[in-house]
KOLLUMTOR-941999 format. One line per field, with one value per residue (C-alpha): residue number from 1; x, y, z; residue in one letter; chain. Coordinates in nm, 3 decimals. Layout:
<mardos>
n: c(NUM,...)
px: c(X,...)
py: c(Y,...)
pz: c(Z,...)
res: c(A,...)
chain: c(A,...)
</mardos>
This chain:
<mardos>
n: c(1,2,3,4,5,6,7,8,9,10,11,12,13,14,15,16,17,18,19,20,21,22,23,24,25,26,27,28,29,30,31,32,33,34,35,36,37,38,39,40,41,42,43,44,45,46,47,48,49,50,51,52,53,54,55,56,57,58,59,60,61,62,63,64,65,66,67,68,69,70,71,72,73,74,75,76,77,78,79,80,81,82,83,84,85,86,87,88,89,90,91,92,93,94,95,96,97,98,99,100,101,102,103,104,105,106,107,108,109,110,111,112,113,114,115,116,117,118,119,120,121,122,123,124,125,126,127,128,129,130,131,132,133,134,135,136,137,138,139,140,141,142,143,144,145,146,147,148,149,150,151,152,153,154,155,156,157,158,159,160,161,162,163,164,165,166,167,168,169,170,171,172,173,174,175,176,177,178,179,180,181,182,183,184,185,186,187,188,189,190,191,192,193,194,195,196,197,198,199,200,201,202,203,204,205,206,207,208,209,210,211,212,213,214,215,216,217,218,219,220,221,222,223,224,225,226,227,228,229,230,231,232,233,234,235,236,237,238,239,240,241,242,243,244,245,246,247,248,249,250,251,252,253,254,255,256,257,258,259,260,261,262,263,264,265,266,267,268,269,270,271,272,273,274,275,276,277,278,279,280,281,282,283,284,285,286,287,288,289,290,291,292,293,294,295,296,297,298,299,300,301,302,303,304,305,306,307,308,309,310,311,312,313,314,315,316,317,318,319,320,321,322,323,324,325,326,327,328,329,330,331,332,333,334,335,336,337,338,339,340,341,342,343,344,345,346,347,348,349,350,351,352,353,354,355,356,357,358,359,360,361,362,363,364,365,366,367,368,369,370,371,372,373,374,375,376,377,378,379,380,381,382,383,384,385,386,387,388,389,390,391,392,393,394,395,396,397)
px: c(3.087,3.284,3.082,3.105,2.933,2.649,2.590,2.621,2.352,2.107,2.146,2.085,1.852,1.668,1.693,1.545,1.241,1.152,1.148,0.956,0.729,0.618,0.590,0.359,0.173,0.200,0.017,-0.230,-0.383,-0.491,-0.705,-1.018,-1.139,-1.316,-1.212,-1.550,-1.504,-1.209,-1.211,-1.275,-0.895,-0.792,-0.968,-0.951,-0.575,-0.436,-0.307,-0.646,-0.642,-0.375,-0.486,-0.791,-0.647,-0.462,-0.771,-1.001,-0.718,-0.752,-1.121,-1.087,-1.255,-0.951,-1.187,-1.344,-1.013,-1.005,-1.371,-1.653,-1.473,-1.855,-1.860,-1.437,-1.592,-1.874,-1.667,-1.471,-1.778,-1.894,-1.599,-1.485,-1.855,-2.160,-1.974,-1.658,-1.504,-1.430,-1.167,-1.087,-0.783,-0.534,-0.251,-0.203,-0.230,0.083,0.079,-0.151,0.115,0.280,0.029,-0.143,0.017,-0.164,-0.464,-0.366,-0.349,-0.683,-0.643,-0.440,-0.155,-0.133,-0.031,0.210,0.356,0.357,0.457,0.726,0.888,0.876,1.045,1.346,1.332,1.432,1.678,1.829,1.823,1.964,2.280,2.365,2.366,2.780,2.728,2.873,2.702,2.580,2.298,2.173,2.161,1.917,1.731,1.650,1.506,1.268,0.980,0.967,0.967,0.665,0.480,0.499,0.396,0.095,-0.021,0.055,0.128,0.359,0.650,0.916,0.885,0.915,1.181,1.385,1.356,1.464,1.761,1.902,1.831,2.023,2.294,2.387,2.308,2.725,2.841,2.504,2.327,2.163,1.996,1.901,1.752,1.536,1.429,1.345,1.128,0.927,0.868,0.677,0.389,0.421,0.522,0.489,0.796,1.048,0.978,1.248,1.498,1.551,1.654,1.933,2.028,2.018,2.268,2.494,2.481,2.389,2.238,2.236,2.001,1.775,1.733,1.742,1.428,1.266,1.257,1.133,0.833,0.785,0.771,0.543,0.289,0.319,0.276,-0.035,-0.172,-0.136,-0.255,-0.526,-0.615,-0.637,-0.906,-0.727,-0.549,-0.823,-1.016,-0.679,-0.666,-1.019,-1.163,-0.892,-0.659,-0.890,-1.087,-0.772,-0.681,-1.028,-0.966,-0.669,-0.799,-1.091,-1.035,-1.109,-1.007,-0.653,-0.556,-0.454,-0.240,-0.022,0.053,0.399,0.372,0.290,-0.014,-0.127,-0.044,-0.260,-0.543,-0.509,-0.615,-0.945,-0.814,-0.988,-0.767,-0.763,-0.633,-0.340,-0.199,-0.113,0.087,0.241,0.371,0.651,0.737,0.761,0.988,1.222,1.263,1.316,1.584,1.762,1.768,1.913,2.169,2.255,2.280,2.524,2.716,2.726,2.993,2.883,2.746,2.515,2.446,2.326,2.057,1.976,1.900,1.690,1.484,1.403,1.304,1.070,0.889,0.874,0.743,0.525,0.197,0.056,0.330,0.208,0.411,0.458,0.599,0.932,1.179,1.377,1.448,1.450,1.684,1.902,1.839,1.972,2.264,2.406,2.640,2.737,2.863,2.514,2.568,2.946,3.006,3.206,2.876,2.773,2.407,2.167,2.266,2.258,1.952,1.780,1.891,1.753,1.414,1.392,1.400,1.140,0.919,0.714,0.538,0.583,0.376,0.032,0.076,0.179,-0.094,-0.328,-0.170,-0.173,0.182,0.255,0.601,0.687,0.794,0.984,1.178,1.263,1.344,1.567,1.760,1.793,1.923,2.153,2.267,2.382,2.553,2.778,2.928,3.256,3.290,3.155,3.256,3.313,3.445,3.258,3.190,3.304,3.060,3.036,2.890,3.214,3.610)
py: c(0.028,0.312,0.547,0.899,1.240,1.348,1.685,1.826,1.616,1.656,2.043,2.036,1.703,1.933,2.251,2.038,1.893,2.248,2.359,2.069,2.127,2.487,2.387,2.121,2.351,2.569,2.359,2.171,2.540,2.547,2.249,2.327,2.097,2.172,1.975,1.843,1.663,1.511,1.177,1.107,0.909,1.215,1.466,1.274,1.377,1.552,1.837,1.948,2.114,2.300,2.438,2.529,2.701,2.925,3.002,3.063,3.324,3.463,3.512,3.675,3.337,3.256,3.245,2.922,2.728,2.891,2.783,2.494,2.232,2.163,2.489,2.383,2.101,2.238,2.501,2.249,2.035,2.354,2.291,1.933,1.812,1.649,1.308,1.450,1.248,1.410,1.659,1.913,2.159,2.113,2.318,2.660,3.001,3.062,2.763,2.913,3.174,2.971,2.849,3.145,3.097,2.802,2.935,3.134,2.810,2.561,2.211,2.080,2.218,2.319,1.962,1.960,2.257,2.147,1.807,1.966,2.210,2.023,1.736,1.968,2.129,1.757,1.701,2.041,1.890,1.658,1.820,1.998,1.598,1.540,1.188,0.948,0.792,0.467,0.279,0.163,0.454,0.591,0.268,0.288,0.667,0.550,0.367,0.736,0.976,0.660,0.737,1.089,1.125,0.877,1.068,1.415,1.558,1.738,1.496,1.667,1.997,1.864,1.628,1.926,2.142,1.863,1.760,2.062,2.224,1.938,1.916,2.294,2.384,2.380,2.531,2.777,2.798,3.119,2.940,2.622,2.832,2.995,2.616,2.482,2.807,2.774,2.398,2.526,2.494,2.126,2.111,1.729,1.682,1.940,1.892,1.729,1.972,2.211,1.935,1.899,2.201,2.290,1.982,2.117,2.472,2.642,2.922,3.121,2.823,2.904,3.209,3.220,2.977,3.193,3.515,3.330,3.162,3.469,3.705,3.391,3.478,3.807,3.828,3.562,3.794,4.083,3.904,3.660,3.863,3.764,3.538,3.311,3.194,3.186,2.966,2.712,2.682,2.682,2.459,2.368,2.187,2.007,1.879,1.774,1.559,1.392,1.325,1.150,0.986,0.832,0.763,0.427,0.262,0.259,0.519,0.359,0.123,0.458,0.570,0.488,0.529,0.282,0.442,0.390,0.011,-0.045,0.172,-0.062,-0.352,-0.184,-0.006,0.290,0.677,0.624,0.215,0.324,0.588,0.334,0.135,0.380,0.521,0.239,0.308,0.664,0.610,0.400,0.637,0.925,0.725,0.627,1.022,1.131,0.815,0.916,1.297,1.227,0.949,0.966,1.211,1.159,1.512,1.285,1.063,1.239,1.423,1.054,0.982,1.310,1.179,0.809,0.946,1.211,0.943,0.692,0.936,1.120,0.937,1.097,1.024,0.923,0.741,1.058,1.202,0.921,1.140,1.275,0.949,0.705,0.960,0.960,0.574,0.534,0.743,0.714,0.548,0.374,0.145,-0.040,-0.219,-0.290,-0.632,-0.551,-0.431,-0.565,-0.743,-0.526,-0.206,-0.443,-0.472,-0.217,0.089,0.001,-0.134,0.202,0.337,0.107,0.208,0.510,0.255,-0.041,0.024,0.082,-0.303,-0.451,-0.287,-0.439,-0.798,-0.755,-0.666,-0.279,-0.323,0.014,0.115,-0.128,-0.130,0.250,0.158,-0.133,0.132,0.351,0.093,-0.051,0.331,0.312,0.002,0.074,0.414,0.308,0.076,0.287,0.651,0.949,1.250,1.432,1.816,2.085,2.119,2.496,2.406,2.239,2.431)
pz: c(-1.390,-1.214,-1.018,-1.091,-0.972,-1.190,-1.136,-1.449,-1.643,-1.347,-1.409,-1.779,-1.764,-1.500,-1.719,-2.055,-1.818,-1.743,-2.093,-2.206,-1.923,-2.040,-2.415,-2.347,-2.092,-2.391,-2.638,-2.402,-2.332,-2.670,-2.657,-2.613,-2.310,-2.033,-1.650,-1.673,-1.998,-1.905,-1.816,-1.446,-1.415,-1.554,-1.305,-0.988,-0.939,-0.656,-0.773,-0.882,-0.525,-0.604,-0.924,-0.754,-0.512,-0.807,-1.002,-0.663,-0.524,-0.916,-0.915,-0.571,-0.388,-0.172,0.133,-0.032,0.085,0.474,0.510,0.507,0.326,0.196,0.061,-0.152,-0.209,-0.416,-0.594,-0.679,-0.851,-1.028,-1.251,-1.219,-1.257,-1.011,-1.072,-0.903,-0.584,-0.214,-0.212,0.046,0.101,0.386,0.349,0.536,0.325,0.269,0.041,-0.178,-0.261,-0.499,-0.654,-0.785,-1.137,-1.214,-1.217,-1.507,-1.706,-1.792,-1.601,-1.780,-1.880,-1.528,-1.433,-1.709,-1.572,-1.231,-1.258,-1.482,-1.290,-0.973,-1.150,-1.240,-0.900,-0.748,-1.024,-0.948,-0.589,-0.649,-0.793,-0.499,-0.307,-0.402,-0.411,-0.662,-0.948,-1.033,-1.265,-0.931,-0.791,-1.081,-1.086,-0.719,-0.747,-0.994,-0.801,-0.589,-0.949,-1.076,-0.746,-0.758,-1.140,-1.078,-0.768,-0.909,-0.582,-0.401,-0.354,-0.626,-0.441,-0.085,-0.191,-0.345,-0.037,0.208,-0.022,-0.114,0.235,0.395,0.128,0.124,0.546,0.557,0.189,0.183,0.531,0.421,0.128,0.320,0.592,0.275,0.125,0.497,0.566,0.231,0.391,0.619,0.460,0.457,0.871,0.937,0.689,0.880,1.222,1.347,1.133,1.431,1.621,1.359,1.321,1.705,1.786,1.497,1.587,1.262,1.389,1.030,0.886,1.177,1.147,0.776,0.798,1.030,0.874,0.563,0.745,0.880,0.574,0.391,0.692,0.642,0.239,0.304,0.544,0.283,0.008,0.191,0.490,0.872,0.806,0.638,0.909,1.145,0.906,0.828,1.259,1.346,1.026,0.798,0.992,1.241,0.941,0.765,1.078,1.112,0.749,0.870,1.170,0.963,0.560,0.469,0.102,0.008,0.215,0.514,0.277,0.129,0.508,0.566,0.957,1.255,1.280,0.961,0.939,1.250,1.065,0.760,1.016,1.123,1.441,1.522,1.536,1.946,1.907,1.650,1.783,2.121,1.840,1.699,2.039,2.058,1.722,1.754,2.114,1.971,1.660,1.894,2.089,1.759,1.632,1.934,1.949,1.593,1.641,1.967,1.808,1.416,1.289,0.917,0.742,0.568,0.777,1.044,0.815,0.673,1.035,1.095,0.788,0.882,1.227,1.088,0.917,1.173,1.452,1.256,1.226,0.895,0.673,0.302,-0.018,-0.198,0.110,0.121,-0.195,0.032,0.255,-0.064,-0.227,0.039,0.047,-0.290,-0.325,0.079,0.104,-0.190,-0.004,0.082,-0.262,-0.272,-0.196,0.090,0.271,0.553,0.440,0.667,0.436,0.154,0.234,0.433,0.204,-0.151,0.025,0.198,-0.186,-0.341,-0.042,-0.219,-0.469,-0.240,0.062,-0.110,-0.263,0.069,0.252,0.023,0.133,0.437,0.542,0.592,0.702,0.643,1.018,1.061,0.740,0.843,1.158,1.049,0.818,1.124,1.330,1.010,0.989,1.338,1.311,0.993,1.099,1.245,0.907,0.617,0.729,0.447,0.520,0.755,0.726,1.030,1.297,1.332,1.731,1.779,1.781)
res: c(X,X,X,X,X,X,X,X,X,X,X,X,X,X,X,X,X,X,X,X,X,X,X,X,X,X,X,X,X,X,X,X,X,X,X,X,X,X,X,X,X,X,X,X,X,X,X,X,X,X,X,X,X,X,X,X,X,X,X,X,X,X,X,X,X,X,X,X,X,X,X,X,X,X,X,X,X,X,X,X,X,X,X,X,X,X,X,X,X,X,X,X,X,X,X,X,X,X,X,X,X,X,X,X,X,X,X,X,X,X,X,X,X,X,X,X,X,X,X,X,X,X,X,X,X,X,X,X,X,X,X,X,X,X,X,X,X,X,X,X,X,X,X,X,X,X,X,X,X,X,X,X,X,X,X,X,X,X,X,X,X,X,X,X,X,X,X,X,X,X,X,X,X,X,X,X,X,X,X,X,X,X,X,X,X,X,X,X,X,X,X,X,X,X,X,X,X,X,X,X,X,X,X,X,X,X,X,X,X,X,X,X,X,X,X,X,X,X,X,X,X,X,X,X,X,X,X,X,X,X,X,X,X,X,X,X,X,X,X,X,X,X,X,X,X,X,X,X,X,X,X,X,X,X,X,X,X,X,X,X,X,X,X,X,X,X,X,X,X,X,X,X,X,X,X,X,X,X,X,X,X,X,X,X,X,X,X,X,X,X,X,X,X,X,X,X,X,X,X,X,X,X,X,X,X,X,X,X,X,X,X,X,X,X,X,X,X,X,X,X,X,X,X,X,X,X,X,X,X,X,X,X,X,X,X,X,X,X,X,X,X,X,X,X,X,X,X,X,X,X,X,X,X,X,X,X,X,X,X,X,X,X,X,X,X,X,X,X,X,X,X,X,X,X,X,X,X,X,X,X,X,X,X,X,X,X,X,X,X,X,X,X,X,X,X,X,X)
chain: c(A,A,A,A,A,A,A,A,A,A,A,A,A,A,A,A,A,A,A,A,A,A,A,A,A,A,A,A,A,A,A,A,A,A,A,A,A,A,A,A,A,A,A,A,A,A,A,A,A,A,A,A,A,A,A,A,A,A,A,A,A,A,A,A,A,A,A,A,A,A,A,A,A,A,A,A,A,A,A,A,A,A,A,A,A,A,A,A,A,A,A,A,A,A,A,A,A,A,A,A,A,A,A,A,A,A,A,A,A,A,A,A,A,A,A,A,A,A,A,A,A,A,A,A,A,A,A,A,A,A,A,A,A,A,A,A,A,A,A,A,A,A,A,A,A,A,A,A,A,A,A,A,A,A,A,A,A,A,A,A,A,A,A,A,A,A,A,A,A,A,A,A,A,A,A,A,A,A,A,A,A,A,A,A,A,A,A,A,A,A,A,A,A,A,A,A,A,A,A,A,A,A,A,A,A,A,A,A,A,A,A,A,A,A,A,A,A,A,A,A,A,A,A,A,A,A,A,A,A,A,A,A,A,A,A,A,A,A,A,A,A,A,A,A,A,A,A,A,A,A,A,A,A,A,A,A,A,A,A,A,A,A,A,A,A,A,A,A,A,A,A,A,A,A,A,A,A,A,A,A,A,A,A,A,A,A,A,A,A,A,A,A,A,A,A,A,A,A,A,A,A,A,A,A,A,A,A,A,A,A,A,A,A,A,A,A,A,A,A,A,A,A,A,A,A,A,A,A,A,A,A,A,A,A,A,A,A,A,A,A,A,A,A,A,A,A,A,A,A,A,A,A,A,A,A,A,A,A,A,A,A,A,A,A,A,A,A,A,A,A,A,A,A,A,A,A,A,A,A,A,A,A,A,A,A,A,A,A,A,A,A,A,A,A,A,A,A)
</mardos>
């Protein structure tokens, strides 16, 4: 079947989710169940933190998320009920910002909503991507959008901003500077972008994306006060990286890093992070071998992505749209049968990777690292024999 560019239903498929996401919000509000009577499958979702957060900032509580995490963690069993499982809050205030509007809305249509719009947020993202179309293409975005919905987190959002930021920092640097500041509140998943964007000279995304961190601060600072931020360094993010350092269960299994696979084996925070080291040089030295040598537009922010992911050490399954979107639709070539076999290969198992890792932790084999360094090495390889038209480099005459 003949490829073909899909903007156009991703806009309006992304316009009808968002609808259908604030009539069912709609219509859920009207039940009349409390979080607590809900049952416990149903509460134990991540984006209970983020409602939370809305309805705390509402009632004037906001200080509950800067402080003890004892202290969330008891507001948050006041309403969820004594049964309730750990959950703390990690993210920094400006965060909170947008999710004050949820806590307008009861538990759950707030989900709906959020799930919702999110959802058409990445298919609007996904719009702005020019690539070309195929049913394989579609099929291999799934196991990420699965992933996503089961863990009702973040992923839709963060996968929109990196997209669209790295899709439009040529046609719209103003706007991409906007979508990488408001990433900011998610840092581990940008902070290699200035490493882009500094090799490619686009000064205007820079400092697009720094006046909008910077007026985020400032509205949090309005709106949350001072304390905020002294509570998210001093309490907040510490605890969040002991959280890190230590969980046991399944959560070693959904980290896609080196550091996480030697965690899944029983190494302690201090043992892991000397085997993730190697991983993290060699993904460094690959980034900077693609950003010198790859002339691809795409490419080169494909590259950025698989590097984030391998250097970082707390990178988690819901975190991987962005890279298994780019995965899947770049290049198109990885399933032609004129491919060479390692993009054959590497690109669509770089796709299935958001609901693959958690099952092949659990066996014993978290090859995540090196599947994203194998697709950052097959990258490499295939520039000089898949190349698309590359995009001016404003750095460059």
């Amino acid at each position: 079947m003949r490829a073909r560019t899909a903007a156009r239903p991703l806009l309006l498929s992304g316009l009808l989710i968002a609808v259908l996401a604030i009539i069912v919000a709609f219509c859920l509000e009207w039940l009349p169940f409390e979080p607590a009577d809900l049952p416990l499958q149903l509460r134990n979702k991540d984006v209970a933190n983020y409602w939370m957060a809305g309805k705390l900032s509402l009632e004037g509580k906001a200080s509950l998320l800067f402080g003890s995490p004892q202290a969330y963690f008891e507001a948050m069993k006041s309403v969820f009920g004594n049964d309730y499982p750990w959950h703390n809050w990690s993210y920094p205030p400006h965060a909170a910002l947008f999710l004050i509007p949820l806590g307008l809305l009861d538990f759950l249509p707030a989900m709906a909503l959020f799930l919702g719009l999110t959802l058409a947020l990445y298919l609007v993202a996904l719009a702005t991507f020019e690539a070309r179309w195929s049913p394989m293409a579609g099929l291999l975005l799934l196991p990420f959008v699965v992933a996503n919905l089961v863990a009702t987190q973040n992923g839709f959002l963060t996968a929109a901003l990196l997209i669209a930021g790295l899709s439009l920092r040529d046609r719209n640097p103003v706007l991409a500077g906007v979508l990488f500041g408001i990433l900011t509140f998610k840092p581990q998943l940008g902070f290699l972008l200035p490493v882009l964007l500094l090799v490619e000279g686009r000064w205007r995304v820079i400092a697009a994306a720094a006046v909008t961190m910077a007026l985020l601060v400032l509205l949090s600072l309005l709106v949350f006060g001072a304390s905020s931020w002294d509570g998210y360094f001093a309490i907040v993010a510490p605890y969040q990286t002991d959280v890190m350092n230590t969980l046991g269960g399944d959560f070693p299994f959904m980290m896609g890093s080196a550091f996480g696979a030697a965690r899944s084996y029983g190494l302690d925070a201090d043992a892991a992070f000397l085997v993730h080291l190697p991983f993290a040089a060699a993904g460094a030295a690959l980034l900077l071998l693609a950003l010198r040598k790859v002339a691809d537009f795409h490419a080169r922010a494909f590259a950025t992505l698989l590097a984030t992911l391998v250097i970082s050490p707390y990178s988690v399954a819901y975190d991987f749209g962005a890279v298994a979107t780019f995965a899947a639709l770049w290049p198109m070539a990885a399933r032609s049968e004129a491919a060479p076999a390692h993009l054959r290969i590497t690109m669509p198992l770089v796709a299935i990777l958001p609901i693959a890792m958690l099952p092949l932790g659990q066996v014993g084999l978290p090859l995540t690292p090196v599947v994203l360094l194998a697709a950052l090495g097959a990258l490499l390889a295939s520039e000089d024999t898949f190349k698309r038209p590359s995009r001016p480099n404003p750095a460059t005459p």
